[in-house]
Structures are given as C-alpha cells and as structure tokens.
N, C-alpha and C positions, 0 to 999 in steps of 0.2 A: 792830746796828739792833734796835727794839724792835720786836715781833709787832705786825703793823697786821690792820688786819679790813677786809673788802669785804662792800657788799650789793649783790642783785641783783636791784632793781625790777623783777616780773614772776617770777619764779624758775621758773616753770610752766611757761611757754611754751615755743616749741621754740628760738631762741636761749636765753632765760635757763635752761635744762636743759642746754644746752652746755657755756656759762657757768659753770653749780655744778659740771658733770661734770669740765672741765681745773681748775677753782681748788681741788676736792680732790683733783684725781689727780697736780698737781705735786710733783715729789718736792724741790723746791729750792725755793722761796720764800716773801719776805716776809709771806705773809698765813696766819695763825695762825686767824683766826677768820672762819668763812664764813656769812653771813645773805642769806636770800633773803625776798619779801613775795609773796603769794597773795591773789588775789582767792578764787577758788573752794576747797574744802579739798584740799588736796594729796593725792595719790593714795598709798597704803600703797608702793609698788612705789619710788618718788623716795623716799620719803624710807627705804626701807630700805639704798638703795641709798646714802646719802649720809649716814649716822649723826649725823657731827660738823657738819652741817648746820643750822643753828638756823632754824626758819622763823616768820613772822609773819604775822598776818592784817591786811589793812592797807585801805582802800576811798581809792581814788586820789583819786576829786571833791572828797571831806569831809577826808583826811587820818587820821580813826578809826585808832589803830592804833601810828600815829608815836611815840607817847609810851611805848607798849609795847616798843618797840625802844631808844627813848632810857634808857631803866631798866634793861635786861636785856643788850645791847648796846652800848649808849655810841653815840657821834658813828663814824659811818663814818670812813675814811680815803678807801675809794675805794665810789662809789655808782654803776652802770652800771643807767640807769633801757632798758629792753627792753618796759615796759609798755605796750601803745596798741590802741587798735579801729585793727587793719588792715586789715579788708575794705573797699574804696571803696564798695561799694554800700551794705552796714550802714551808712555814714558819712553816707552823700548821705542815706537815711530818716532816722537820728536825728542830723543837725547837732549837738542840744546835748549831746548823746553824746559823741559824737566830740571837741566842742571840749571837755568835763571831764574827758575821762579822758586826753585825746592832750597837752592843753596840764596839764603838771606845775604846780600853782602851788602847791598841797596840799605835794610834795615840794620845791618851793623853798623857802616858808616854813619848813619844818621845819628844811634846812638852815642858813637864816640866821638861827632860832632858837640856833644854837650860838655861846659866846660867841667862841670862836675860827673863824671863818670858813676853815678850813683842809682843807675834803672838795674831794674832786677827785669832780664830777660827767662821767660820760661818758652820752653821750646820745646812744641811736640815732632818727634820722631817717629819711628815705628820699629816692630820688630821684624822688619824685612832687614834691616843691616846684618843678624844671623844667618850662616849657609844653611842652616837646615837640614843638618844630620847627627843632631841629637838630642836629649829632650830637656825642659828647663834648662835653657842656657840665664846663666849669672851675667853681671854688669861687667865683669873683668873676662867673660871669655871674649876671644877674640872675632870681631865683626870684621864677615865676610861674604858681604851680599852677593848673589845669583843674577842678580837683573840691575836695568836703569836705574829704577825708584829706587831701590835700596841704597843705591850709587850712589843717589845723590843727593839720598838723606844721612848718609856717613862722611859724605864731602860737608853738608853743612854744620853736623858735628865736628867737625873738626879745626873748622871755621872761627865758631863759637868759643870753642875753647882755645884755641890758639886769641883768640881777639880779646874778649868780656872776659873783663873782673868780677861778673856778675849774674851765674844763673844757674837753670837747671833745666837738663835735658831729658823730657820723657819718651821712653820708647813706649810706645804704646801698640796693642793689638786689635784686632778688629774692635771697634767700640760699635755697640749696638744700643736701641732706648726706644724712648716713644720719637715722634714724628716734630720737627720743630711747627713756630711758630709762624714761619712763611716756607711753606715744605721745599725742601731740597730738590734739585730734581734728579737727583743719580735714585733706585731703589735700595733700600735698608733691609740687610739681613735679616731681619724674624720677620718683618711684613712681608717680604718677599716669599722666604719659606711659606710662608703659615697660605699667603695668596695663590700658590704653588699646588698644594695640598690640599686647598679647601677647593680645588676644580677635579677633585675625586680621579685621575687620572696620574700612572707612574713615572716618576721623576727620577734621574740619575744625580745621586750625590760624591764625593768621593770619600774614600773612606780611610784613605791612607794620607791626607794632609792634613796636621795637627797646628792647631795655635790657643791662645788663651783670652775669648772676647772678656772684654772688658764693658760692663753695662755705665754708660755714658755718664749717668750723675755722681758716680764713682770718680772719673775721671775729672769733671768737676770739681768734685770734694777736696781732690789733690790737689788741683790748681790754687783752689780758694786758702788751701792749708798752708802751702806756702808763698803765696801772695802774703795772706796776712802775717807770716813770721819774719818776713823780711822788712814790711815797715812798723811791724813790733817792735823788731828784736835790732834792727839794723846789720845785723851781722852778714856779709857778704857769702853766698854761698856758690860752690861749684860742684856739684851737684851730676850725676847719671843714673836715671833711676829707671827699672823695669816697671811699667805699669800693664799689668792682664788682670785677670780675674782667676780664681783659685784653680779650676778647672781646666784642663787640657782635651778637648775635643776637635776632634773630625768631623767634618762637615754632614756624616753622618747619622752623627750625633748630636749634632746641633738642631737637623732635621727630627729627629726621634723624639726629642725633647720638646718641641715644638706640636708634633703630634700626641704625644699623651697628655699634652695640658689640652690640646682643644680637640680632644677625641677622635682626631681620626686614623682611620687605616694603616700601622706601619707598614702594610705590603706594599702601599705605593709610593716606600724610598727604596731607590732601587743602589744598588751600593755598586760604584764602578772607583777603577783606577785614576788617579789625576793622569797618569802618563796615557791614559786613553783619549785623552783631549789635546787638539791643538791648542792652546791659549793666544798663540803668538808671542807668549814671554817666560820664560821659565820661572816657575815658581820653589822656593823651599819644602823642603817636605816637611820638617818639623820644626814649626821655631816657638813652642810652647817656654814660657818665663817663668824663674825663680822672683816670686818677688816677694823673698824674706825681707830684704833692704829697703824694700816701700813701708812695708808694715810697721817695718822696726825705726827705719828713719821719723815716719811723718805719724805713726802711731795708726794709718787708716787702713781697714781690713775689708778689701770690696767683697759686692756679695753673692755666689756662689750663680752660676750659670742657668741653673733652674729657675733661681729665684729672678733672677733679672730677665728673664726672658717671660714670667709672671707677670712682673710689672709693668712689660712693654707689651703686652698684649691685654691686660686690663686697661691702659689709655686708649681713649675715641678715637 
C-alpha cells in the first residue's frame, strides 16, 4: 500500500495533541505523513516533541491557509477536523463565532475543491446536539440542541452530510485524560476536580446533569480505527456515531469517583442543582449515549469511567 497522509484540523488542542501524539508514535502504520492546522502559533515544546510533524497556519471562517497545505502537502487521505469554540457560554456571546468557526464550510470547499473527491473526513461533534430530557439517546433520535454550541455543531452536521461523499461524524461527550504535550490552557475535568478537593475545603457539584465522559485515548482509538479502514478497505463511508464512555454520570459523581481513588473527604462534594447556577447558557440535563452502534460498528469498547479517571490521575 502506498504511504497516505492525515491532517488534523485543530492540531493544538487537547484532542488534536492526542491525535499528532498516537499517529507519530505508531510503530505499524499506513500514514507516512502527518499535518496538523493552527489557529494560534504553535508552541516550541509540540512541535519539538513531533519533528516529522508538518504544521500549517490556517484561519477556519475564511479558509486562508488551504492552498498552503494543497502545494506542500497534497489532498489529505484522512482529515479529522477537532477544531470548534467549545465553551457554551463563549458561543451563546458570539453566535456568529461560533456558527464560522464550528460550521466547516471553509474546510468543505477546500476538500471538494480536489479533483478526486476521495478524503475521508472524520468530524468530531458532541453530545450537546440532544435536548436533554432523556437518557441514552441513540444516533436516530432526534437532535435538538438547547444552546449556541449545539447549534452549531448540528448546522455543521448537516453541512457535512449534505456535502461529502465521504465520512464520519462523532458525537462525542466530555472527553477527559492525562494533560497534553504543550498543556492546554482551558482546565481539564479530573485535574480540576481532584485540584478542587485536594484544597480540603467544600465544593458545589451538580447532581442532576448527566453525560457519558469518554477517557480521550478511547476516542483516539476510534479515530485511528477508522482512519485505517478507510485507506484499507477504500470503501466510502457515511457514518454518525455516538461516542461516550459506558457510564452515565453526574457531575457528582464524577466528583466522588475522583475522591475515592485519591482518598479524600466525600463530605466536601457538596450536591447542588444546575438550575441553582447562572451559567449564562442553558445547558441539557441529560444527554447520556447509547453507544451500542460504536461498539458494534468499529468493534472498540471504551473503558468504564473509573477506570479512565485511574489512568488520568496516575499521569505526572
């Protein structure tokens, strides 16, 4: 088979830093040449750490950038776009933000600017496109976001499939892990919790919003899975798959879970309502995922909410 290349919309971020970190550390496969796109300049520290890593400067709304990759680079084989304004609240202030940078059209055109329509786009979503009033919702119930984000992560599904011959769309739920390789600067769920708790003083959680974190090299695993079956197998897929992890928990519970592995105090999670907080966005109450159809399609069974919150606290 001939050396294929992947890019990875976002490279920076803390998925797309996963991302670069398995697709150069595999010692078996197909993909010869690795390209990632950066809004901000990439930080000395990623790209020391990733040499054979070719990166591009790219601005998502206008597309700037594309044509740099098309000349230096060529046409992707496989493009896993990770790029988007995730904070709901940033979303809900700038709407037209959120709808330019979250909805790819910038990256669709470019790819069906190739004469061969042959890139396999993977495209992470999330499980905010559910309204959130009932539990494990499946890939055919009907999305109907509450807020911006969600908005305008269902506008670029929609995008996607209206457009490409060629992909698969993950909803994904909170993905949590260890800490990347040029750390992120937003904080990350179990460092957060566990840095929360480890200052011995009571914390309010809430107890009534439910979702299904998904432990990050899990979500990886997916990507990789099908990246590689697509320039295996060639066969064009159109693809919507739920990705969480087995577990439907409350933030509660996320907390608790996080106290029994490193011993401290459950009495300083304090259990409160989400509707007792302003957020500035409304948020879902429950958008916990069936994801039979992950399992079943891609064969990969992520690993149970305990466990991954194990592993992300055993990393330095």
């Amino acid at each position: 088979m001939s050396k294929k290349n992947v890019l990875i919309v976002g490279g920076t971020g803390y998925l797309g830093q996963h991302l670069l970190q398995a697709f150069s550390d595999a010692k078996t496969t197909p993909f010869h040449d690795i390209g990632f796109t950066h809004h901000s300049t990439p930080r000395e520290r990623l790209l020391d750490a990733l040499p054979h890593a070719l990166s591009f400067s790219v601005d998502l709304r206008s597309g700037v950038g594309f044509d740099s990759i098309s000349a230096s680079f060529g046409q992707p084989d496989v493009v896993v776009n990770c790029a988007a304004l995730s904070v709901p609240r940033t979303c809900e202030v700038d709407p037209e933000a959120a709808m330019s940078i979250n909805v790819p059209t910038a990256l669709v055109n470019w790819l069906l600017s190739f004469k061969e329509k042959s890139t396999f786009l993977i495209h992470l979503s999330t499980d905010q496109v559910y309204e959130g009033t009932k539990s494990f919702y499946k890939e055919e119930d009907e999305a109907c976001p509450v807020n911006v984000y969600g908005k305008s992560k269902l506008e670029a599904e929609k995008l996607i499939s209206a457009k490409c011959p060629n992909f698969a769309i993950l909803r994904s739920s909170i993905i949590y892990g260890p800490q990347t390789i040029s750390p992120v600067p937003k904080s990350l769920p179990i460092q957060w919790i566990d840095s929360v708790l480890a200052k011995g003083n009571k914390v309010d959680f809430f107890y009534d919003e439910f979702r299904c974190p998904v432990y990050v090299k899990d979500v990886v695993t997916v990507i990789q899975v099908l990246a590689t079956r697509w320039v295996t197998e060639s066969t064009p897929m159109r693809l919507l798959l739920n990705v969480g992890g087995p577990d439907r928990v409350s933030r509660v519970q996320m907390a608790e879970t996080v106290a029994e592995i490193k011993g401290y105090d459950t009495s300083l999670i304090n259990p409160v309502s989400a509707s007792s907080v302003d957020r500035g966005v409304k948020s879902p109450a429950d958008i916990s995922m069936d994801i039979s159809k992950l399992v079943k399609t891609l064969n990969v069974s992520p690993i149970s909410f305990k466990d991954g919150v194990k592993l992300t606290l055993a990393e330095p």
